[in-house]
C-alpha positions as CSV (number, residue, x, y, z in Angstrom):
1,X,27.0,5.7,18.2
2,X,28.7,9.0,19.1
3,X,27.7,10.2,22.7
4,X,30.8,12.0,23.6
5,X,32.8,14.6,22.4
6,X,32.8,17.8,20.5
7,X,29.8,18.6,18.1
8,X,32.0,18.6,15.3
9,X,34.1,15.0,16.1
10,X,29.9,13.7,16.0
11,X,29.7,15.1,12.4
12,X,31.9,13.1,11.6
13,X,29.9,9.5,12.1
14,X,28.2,11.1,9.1
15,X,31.4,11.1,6.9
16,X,32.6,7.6,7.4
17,X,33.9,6.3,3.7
18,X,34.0,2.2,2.5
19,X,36.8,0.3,3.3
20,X,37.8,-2.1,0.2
21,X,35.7,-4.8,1.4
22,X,32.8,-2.5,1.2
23,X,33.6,-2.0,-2.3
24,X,34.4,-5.4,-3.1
25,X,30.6,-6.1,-2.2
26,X,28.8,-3.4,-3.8
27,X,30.7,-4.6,-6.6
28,X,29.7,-8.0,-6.8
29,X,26.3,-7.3,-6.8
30,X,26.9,-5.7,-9.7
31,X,29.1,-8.2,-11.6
32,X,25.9,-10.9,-10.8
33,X,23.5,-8.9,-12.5
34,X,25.6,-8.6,-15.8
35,X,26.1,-12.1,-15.5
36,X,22.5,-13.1,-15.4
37,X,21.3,-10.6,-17.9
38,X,24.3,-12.0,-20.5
39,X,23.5,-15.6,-19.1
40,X,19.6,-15.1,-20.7
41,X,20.7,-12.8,-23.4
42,X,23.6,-15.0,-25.3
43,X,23.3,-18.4,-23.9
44,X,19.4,-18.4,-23.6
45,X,19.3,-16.1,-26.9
46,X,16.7,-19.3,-29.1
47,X,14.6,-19.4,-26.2
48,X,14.3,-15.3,-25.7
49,X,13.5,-13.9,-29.2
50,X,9.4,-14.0,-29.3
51,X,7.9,-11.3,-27.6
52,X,6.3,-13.7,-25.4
53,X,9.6,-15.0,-24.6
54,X,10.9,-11.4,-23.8
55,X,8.3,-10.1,-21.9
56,X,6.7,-13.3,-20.4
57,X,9.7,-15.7,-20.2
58,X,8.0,-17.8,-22.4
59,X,5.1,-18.1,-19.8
60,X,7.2,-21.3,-18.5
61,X,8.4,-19.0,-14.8
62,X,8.4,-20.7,-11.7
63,X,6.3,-19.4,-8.8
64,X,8.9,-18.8,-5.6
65,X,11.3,-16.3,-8.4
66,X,8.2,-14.9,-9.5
67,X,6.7,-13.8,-6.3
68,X,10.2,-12.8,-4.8
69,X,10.6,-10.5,-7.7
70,X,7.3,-9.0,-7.4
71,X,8.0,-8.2,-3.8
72,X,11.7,-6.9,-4.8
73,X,10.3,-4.9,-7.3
74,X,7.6,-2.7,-5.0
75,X,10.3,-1.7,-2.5
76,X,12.3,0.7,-4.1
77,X,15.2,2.5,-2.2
78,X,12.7,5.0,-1.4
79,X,11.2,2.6,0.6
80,X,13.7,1.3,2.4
81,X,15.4,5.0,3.2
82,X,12.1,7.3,2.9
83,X,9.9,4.5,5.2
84,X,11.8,4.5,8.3
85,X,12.6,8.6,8.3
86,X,8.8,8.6,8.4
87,X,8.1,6.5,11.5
88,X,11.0,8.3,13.1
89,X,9.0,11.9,12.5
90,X,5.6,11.1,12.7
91,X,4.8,7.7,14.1
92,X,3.4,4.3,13.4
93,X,1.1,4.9,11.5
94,X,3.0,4.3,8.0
95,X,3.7,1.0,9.3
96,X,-0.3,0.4,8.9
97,X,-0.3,0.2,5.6
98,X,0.7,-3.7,6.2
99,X,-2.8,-3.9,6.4
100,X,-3.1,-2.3,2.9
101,X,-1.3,-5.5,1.3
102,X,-3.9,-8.0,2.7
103,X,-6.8,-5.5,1.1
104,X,-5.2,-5.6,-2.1
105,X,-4.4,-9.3,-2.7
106,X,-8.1,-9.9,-2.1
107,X,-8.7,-7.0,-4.4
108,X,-6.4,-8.6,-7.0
109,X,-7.5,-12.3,-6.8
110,X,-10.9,-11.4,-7.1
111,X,-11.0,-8.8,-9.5
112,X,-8.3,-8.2,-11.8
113,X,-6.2,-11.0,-12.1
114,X,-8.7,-13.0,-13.4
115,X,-10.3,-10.6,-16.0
116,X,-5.8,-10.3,-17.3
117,X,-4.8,-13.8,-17.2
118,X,-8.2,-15.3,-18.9
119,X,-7.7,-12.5,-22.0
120,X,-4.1,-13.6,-21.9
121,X,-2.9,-10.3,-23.2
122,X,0.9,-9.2,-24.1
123,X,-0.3,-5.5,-22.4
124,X,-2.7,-5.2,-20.1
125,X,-3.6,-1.3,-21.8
126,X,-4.8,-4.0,-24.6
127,X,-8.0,-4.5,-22.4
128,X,-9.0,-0.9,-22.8
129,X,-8.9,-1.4,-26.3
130,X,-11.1,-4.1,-26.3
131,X,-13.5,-3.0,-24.0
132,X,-13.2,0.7,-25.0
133,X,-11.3,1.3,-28.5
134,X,-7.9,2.6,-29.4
135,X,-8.0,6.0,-28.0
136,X,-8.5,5.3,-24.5
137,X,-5.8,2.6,-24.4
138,X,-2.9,5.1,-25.9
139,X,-4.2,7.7,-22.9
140,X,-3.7,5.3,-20.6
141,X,-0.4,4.1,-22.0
142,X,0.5,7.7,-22.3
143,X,-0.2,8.6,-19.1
144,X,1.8,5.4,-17.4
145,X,5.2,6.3,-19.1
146,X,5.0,9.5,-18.4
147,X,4.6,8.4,-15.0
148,X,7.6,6.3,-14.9
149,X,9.6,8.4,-16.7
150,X,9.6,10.4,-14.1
151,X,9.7,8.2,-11.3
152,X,12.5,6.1,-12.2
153,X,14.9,9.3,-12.3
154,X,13.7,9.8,-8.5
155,X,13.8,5.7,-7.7
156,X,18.0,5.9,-8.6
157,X,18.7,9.5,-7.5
158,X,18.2,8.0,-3.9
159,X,20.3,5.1,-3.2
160,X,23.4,7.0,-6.0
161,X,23.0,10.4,-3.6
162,X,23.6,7.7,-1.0
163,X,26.7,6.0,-2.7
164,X,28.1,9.0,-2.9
165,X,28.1,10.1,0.5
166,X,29.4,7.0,2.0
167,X,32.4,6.7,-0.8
168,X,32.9,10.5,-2.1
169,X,32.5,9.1,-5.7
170,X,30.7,12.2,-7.5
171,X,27.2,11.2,-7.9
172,X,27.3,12.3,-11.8
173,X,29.8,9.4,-12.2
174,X,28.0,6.9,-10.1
175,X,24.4,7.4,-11.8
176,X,25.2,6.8,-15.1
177,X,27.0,3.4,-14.6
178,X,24.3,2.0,-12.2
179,X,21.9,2.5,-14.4
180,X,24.2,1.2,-17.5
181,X,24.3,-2.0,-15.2
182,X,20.0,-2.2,-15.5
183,X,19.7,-1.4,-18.6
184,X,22.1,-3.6,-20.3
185,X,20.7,-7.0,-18.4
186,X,17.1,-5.9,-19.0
187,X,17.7,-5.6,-22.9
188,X,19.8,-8.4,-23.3
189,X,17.5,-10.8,-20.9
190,X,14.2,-9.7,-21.1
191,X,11.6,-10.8,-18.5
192,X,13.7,-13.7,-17.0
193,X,16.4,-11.9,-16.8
194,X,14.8,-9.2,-14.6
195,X,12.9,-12.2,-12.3
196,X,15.8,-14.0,-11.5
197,X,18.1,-10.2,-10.7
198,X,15.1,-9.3,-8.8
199,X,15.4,-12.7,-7.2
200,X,19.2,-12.3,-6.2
201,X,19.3,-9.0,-5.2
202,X,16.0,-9.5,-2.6
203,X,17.8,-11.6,-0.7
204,X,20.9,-9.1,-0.4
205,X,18.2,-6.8,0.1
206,X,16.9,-8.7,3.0
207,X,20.1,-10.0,3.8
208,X,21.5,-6.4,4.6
209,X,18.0,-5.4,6.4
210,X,18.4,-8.1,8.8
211,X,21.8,-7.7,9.4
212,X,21.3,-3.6,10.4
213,X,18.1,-4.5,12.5
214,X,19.9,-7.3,14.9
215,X,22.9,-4.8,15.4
216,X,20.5,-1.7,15.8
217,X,18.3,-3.1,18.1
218,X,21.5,-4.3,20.4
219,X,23.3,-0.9,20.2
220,X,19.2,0.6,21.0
221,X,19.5,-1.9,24.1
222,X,17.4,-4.4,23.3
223,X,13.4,-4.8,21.9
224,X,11.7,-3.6,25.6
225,X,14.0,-0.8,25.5
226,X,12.8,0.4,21.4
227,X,9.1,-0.5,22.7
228,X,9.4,1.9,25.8
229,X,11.1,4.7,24.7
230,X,9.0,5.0,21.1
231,X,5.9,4.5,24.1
232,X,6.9,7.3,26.1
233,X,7.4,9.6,22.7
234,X,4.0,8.8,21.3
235,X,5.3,7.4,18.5
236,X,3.1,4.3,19.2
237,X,0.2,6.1,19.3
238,X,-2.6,5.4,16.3
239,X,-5.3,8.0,15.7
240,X,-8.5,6.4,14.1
241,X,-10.1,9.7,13.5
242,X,-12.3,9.8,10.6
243,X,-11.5,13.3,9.1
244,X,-9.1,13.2,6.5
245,X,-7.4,16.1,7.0
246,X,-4.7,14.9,9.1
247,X,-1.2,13.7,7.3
248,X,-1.9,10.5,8.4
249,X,-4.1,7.9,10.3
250,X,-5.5,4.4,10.1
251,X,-7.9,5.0,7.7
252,X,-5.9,7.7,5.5
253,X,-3.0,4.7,5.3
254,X,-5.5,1.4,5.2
255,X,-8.0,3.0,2.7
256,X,-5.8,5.5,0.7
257,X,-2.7,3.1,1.0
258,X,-5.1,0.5,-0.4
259,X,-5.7,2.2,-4.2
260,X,-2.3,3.6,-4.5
261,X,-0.7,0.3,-4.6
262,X,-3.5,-1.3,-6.5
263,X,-2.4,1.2,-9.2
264,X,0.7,-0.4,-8.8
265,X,0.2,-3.8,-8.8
266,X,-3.8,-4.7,-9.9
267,X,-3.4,-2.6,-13.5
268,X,0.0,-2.0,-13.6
269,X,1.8,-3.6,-16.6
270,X,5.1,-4.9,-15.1
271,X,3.3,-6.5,-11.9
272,X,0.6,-8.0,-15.1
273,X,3.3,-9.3,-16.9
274,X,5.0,-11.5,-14.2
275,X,1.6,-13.0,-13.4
276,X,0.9,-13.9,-16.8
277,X,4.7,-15.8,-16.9
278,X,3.3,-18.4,-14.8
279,X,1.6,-21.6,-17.1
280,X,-1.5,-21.2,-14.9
281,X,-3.9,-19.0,-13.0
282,X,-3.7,-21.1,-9.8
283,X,0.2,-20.8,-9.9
284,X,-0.7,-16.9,-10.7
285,X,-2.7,-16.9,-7.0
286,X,-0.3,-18.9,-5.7
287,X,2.3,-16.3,-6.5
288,X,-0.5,-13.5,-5.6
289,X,0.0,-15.0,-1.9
290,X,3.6,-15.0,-1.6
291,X,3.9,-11.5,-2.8
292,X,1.7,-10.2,-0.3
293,X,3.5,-11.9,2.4
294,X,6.6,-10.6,1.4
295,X,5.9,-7.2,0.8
296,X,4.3,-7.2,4.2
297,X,7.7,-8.3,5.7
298,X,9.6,-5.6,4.2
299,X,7.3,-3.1,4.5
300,X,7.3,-3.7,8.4
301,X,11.2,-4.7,8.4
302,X,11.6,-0.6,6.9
303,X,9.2,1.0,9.1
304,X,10.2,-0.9,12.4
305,X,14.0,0.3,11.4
306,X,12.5,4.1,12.5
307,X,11.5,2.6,15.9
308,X,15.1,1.6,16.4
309,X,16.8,4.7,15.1
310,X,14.4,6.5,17.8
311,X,15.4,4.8,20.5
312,X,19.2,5.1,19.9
313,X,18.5,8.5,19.3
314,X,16.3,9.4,20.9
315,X,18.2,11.7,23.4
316,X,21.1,13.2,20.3
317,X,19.1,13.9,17.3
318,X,21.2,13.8,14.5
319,X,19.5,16.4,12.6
320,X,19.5,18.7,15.5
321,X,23.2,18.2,16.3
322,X,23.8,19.2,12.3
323,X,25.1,15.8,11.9
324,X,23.4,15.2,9.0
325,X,20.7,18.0,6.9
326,X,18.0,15.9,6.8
327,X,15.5,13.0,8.1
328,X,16.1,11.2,4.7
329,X,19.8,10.8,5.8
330,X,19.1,9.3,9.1
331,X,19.4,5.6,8.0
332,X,22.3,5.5,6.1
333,X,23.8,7.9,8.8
334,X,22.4,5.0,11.8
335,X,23.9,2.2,9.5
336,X,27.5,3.9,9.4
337,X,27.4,4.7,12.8
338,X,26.2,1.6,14.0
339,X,28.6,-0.8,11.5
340,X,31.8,1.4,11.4
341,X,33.5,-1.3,13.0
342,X,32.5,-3.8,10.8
343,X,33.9,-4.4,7.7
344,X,32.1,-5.2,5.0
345,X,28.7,-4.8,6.3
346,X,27.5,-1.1,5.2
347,X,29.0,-2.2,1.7
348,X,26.1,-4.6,2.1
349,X,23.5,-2.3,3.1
350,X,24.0,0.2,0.3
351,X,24.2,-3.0,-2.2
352,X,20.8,-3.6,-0.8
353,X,19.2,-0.2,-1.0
354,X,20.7,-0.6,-4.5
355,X,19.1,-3.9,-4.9
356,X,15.8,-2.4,-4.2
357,X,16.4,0.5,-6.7
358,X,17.5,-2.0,-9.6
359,X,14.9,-4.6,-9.1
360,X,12.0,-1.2,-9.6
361,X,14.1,0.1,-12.4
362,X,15.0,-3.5,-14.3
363,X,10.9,-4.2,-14.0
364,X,9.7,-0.9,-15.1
365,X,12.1,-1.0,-18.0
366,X,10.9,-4.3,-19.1
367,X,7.1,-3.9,-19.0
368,X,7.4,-0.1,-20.8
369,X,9.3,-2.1,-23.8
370,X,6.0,-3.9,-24.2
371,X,3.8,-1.1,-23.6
372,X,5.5,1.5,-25.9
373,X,5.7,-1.1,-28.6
374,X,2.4,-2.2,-28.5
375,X,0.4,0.7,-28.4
376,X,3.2,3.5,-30.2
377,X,5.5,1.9,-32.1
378,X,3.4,-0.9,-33.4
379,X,0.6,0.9,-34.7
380,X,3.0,2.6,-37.6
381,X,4.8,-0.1,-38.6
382,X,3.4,-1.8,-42.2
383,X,2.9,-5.5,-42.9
384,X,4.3,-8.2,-40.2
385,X,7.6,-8.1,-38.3
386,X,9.7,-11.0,-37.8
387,X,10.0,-12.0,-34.1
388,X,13.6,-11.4,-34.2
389,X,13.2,-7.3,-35.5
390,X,10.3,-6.9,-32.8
391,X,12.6,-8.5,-30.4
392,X,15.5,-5.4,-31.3
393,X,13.1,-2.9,-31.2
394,X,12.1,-3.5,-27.5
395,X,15.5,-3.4,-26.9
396,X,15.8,-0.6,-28.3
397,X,13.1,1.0,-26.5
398,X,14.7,-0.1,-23.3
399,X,18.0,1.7,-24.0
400,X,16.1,4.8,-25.0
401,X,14.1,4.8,-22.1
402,X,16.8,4.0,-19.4
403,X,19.4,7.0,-21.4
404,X,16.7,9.7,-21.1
405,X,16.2,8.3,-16.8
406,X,19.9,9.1,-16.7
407,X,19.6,12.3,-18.1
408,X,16.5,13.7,-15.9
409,X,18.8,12.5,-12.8
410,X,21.1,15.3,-13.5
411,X,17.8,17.6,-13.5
412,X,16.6,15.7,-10.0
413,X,20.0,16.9,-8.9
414,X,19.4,20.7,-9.5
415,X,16.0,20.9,-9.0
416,X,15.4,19.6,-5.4
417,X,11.7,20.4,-5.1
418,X,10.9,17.9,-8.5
419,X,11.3,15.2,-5.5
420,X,8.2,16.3,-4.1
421,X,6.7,17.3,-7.5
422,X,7.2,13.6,-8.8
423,X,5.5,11.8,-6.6
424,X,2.7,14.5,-6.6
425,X,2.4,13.8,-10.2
426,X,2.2,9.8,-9.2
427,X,-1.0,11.0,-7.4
428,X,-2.1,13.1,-10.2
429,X,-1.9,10.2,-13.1
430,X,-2.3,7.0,-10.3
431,X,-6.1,7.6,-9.9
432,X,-7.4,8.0,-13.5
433,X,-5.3,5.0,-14.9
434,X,-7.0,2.4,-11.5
435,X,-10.1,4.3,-12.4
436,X,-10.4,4.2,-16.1
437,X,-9.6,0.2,-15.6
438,X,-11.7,-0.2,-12.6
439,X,-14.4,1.4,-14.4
440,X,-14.3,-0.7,-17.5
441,X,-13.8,-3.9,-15.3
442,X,-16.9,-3.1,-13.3
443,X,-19.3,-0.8,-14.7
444,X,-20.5,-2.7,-18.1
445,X,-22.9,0.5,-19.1
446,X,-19.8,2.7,-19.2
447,X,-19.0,4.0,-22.6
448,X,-15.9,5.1,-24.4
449,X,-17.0,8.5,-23.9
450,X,-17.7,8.2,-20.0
451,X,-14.4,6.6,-19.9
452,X,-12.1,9.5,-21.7
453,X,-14.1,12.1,-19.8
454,X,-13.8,10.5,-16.1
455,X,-9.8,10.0,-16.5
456,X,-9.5,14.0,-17.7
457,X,-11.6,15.0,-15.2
458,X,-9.7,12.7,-12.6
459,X,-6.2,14.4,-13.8
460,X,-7.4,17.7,-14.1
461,X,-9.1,17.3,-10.3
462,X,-6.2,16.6,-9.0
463,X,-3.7,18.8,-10.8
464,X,-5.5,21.1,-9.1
465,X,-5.5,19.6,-5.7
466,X,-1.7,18.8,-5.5
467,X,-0.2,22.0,-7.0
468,X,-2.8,24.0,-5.1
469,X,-1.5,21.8,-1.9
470,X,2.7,22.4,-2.8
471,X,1.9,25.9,-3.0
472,X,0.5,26.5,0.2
473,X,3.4,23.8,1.6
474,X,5.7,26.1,0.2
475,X,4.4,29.3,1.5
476,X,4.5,27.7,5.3
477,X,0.4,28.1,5.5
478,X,0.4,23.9,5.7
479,X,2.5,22.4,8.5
480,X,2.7,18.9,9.6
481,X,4.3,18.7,13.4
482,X,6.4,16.0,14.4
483,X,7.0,13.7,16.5
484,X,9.5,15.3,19.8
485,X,13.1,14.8,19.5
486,X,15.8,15.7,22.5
487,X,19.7,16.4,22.5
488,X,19.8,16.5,26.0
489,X,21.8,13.5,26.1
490,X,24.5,14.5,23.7
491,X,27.6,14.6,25.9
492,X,28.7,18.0,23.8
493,X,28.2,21.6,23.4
494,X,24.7,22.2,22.2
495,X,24.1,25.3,24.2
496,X,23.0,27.1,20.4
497,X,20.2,24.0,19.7
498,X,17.0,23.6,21.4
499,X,17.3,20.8,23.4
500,X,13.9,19.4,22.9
501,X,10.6,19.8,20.4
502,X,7.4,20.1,21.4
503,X,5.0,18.5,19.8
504,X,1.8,20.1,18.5
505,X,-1.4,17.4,17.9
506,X,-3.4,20.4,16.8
507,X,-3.6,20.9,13.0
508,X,-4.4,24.9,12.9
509,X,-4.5,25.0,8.6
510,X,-8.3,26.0,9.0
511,X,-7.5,29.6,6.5
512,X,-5.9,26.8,4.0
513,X,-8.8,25.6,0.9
514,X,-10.3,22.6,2.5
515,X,-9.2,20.2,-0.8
516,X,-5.5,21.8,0.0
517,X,-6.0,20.0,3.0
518,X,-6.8,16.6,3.0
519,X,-3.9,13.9,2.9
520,X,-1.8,13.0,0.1
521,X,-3.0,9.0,1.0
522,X,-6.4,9.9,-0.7
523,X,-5.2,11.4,-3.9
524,X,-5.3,8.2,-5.9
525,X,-8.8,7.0,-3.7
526,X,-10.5,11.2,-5.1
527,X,-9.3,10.4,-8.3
528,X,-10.6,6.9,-8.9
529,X,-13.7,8.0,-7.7
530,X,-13.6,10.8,-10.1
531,X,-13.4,8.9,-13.0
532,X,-16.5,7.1,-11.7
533,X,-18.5,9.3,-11.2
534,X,-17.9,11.6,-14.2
535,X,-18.0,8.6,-16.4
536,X,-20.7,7.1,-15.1
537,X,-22.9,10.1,-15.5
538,X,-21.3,11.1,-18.9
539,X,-22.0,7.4,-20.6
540,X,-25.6,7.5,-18.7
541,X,-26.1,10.9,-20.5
542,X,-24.8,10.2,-24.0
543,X,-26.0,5.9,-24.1
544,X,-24.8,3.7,-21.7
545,X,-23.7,0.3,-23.3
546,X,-25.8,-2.9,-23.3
547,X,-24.6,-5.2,-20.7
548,X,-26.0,-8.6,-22.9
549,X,-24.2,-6.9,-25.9
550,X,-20.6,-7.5,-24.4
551,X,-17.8,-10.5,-23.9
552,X,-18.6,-11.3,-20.5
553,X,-14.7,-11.9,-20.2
554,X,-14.1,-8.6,-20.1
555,X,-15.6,-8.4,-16.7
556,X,-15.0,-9.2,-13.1
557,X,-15.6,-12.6,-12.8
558,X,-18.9,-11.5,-10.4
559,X,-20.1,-9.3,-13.3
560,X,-19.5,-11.6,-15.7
561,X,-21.8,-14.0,-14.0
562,X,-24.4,-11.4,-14.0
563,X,-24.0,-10.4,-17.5
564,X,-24.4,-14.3,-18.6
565,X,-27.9,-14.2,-16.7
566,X,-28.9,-11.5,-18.7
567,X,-27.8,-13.0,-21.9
568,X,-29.6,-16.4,-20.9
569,X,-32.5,-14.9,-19.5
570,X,-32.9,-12.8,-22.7
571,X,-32.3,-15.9,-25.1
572,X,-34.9,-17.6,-23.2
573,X,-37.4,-14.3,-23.3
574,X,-36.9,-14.8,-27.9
575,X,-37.2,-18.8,-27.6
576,X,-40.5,-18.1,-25.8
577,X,-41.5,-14.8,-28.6
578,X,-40.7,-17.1,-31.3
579,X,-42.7,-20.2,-29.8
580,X,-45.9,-18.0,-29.7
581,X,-45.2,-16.4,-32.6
582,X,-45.4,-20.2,-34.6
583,X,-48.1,-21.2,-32.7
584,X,-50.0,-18.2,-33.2
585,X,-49.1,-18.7,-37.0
């Protein structure tokens, strides 16, 4: 780490390019990804035609890939670069949302998973057909590509911005052939394809986090030195204050972090998909329970990475020095510092981040081939295609899909703010998808009409919310203090640089709209309630259904047990009618 010196010899640490063997790496991880995706698409090509083949792996997966490719494919690069910039700023308590991941595999076992696997379908936006009809399954379906459409521009804009800086490759050149990579092994290898490159690159992934933490926490001087100094800077420090206008705090993280990733695992259709690969719904849990455990460890792997940067930084701040522009940049900044002398190893780390980045991408590709075909494409074709033309078409789909991500990168590029403005729009769409499932999985009076008008309503509410919220962000009337940072221990001229920031635990945004103000953790928990709410009242107020009247499959397996009751109870109520009606005859 640069302690000594002249202010501008430290900007360099920033600048530090690959050596060959840094290259050779990154490359690699490449060259196995084309590999596997050729090894499935040519060589595996009888096995991989059926669309349950493609985008189930012929339901024959095995449970370790599986899980290890769910995990790999919820930690993007965002993750890994975005998670520990945030502990570094503000504190523990993203870390919390651990806690999130045992919430949600209960939530998922009990719930959803088996309502998807015992309906077996090929999309899960199928089940809002059946228990619905047609229209609120192509909203739905609507509303999740357009979601990924523009989150996978943001998931490789990342880790390519990052390429770039550590190789002085123009990013324009290094997009486009990443994402060439993805696209080509997800078309020509489908599902299996995409578990087992989600299963090699997790472990360079993990591989590369482990490597940076051991050397960090060495060049930070050891674990009671990273406990003491993030002690002394109240970085440790967890609020459990109830109001939820704070950025965050234990119950903004464990209760809001709780229903965004059920979005993105209970309904979404990639996470769906790779459950329903497995023969069986006890391999399914089994593979439930490994994913949770391994998201957990990267999750807490990524945010205990902030700890470390803060405590070999904690008395140069980078950003403050004008080392680098901003906390986004503080990892890969830590890992080229800390590694310089190593060859090799930050080739590693930015295969990683890039690991992360694929494994979201390669996932997202393959489940919006099914959804697009099922509920778009499918719907205007006449008479019955043959499994190989249904087979070209998703692959088709996937090409589309990946060229028009490589395009909106370019956009990313020159629009900066449509970083924040993407994942507001996650929060915007997020909560009316979990809620229009959630309702239909739970509610059986809820109505097609109560369903339609809940997820507007739930778009519309927060639309509202996060614009109104970016606007006042933007204008400087929101502010979000941080955590203090020093550059008193520099060892060069920083007579024009504060040498230390306060920090302010006061949140004076009392003239800002209260809605303006409550965290971004809750957006997909206000609009999930939303959709309840407004559906509920809307199907209560134009006929509910008839509980007896519906497949009980349908259902969480709780409500289904209820609704079977009914049904019995109400066969036996017309055995006994007719009885008296023969004897009274």
């Amino acid at each position: 780490m640069t302690t000594n010196g002249t202010l501008e010899e430290g900007m360099m640490t920033g600048s530090l390019y690959f050596g060959w063997l840094d290259y050779t790496l990154f490359t690699l991880m490449l060259v196995v990804s084309v590999v596997v995706g050729t090894w499935f698409g040519v060589c595996g090509k009888k096995n991989n035609i059926a669309a349950v083949d493609y985008l189930m792996g012929g339901k024959s997966m095995n449970i370790f890939p599986v899980a290890v490719s769910l995990a790999a494919s919820h930690i993007s690069g965002i993750t890994l670069m975005g998670a520990p910039a945030d502990l570094y700023m503000y504190g523990i308590h993203y870390m919390l949302v651990c806690f999130a991941c045992l919430s949600i595999g209960l939530l998922i076992n009990f719930i959803y998973l088996p309502v998807f696997y015992g309906l077996q379908l090929t999309s899960c936006y199928e089940y809002l057909e059946l228990r619905f009809n047609a229209s609120a399954r192509r909203m739905a379906s609507f509303i999740f590509t357009l979601s990924i459409i523009l989150y996978l521009p943001i998931c490789m804009y990342v880790p390519s911005l990052a390429f770039s800086q550590v190789s002085g490759i123009s990013l324009h050149l290094i997009s486009p052939v990443v994402c060439f990579v993805c696209i080509f092994y997800t078309m020509m290898g489908g599902l299996k394809a995409v578990v087992w490159t989600d299963f090699l690159q997790a472990f360079v992934m993990v591989g590369a986090l482990v490597a940076v933490m051991i050397l960090g926490i060495v060049e930070a001087g050891g674990l009671g030195n990273i406990w003491e100094k993030n002690l002394e800077s109240g970085r440790l420090d967890v609020s459990f204050h109830p109001t939820p206008f704070v950025r965050n705090s234990f119950w903004t993280v464990t209760i809001g972090g709780t229903f965004s990733w059920l979005t993105g695992t209970a309904v979404n259709q990639g996470t769906m998909q790779k459950f329903l690969s497995l023969p069986n719904i006890g391999n399914a849990r089994r593979a439930l329970i490994l994913f949770c455990i391994g998201v957990m460890i990267l999750k807490f792997s990524s945010c205990f990475m902030g700890f470390i940067m803060y405590a070999a930084y904690s008395e140069c701040d980078p950003v403050k020095t004008q080392m680098i522009k901003r906390y986004d940049q503080l990892l890969l900044h830590f890992v080229m510092d800390t590694t310089e002398n190593i060859p090799g190893l930050p080739g590693l780390f930015i295969a990683g981040v890039f690991s992360a980045a694929l494994s979201s991408l390669s996932s997202v590709l393959n489940s919006l081939a099914g959804t697009v075909y099922e509920d778009f494409v499918s719907p205007c074709l006449s008479g019955k295609m043959s499994d190989e033309k249904v087979n070209m078409i998703m692959k088709t789909i996937v090409v589309v899909i990946g060229a028009l991500c490589v395009a909106l990168i370019f956009v990313v590029e020159k629009l900066g703010t449509v970083l924040e403005l993407g994942y507001s729009l996650s929060g915007v769409t997020s909560g009316a998808l979990l809620g229009l499932f959630s309702l239909g999985i739970l509610f059986p009076w809820a109505n097609v009409k109560g369903a339609l008008a809940g997820s507007i309503s739930s778009m519309a509410l927060l639309m509202w919310i996060v614009f109104g919220t970016q606007h006042n962000v933007a204008l400087g009337r929101i502010k979000h203090p941080v955590k203090p940072t020093s550059v008193d221990g520099c060892g060069f001229n920083v007579t024009d640089i504060a040498t230390t920031s306060t920090y302010d635990d006061g949140y004076n945004n009392d003239d800002v709209f209260w809605l303006y103000r409550v965290s971004y953790m809750y957006y997909t928990f206000i609009g999930t309630c939303t959709v309840f709410i407004v559906g509920l009242l809307v199907s209560f107020a134009t006929g509910p259904r008839r509980p007896e009247d519906l497949d009980g499959r349908l259902f969480a397996p709780f409500v289904k047990r209820w609704i079977e009751k009914r049904q019995q109870n109400i066969a036996t109520h017309t055995e006994k009618e007719l009885l008296n009606m023969q004897k009274t005859s």
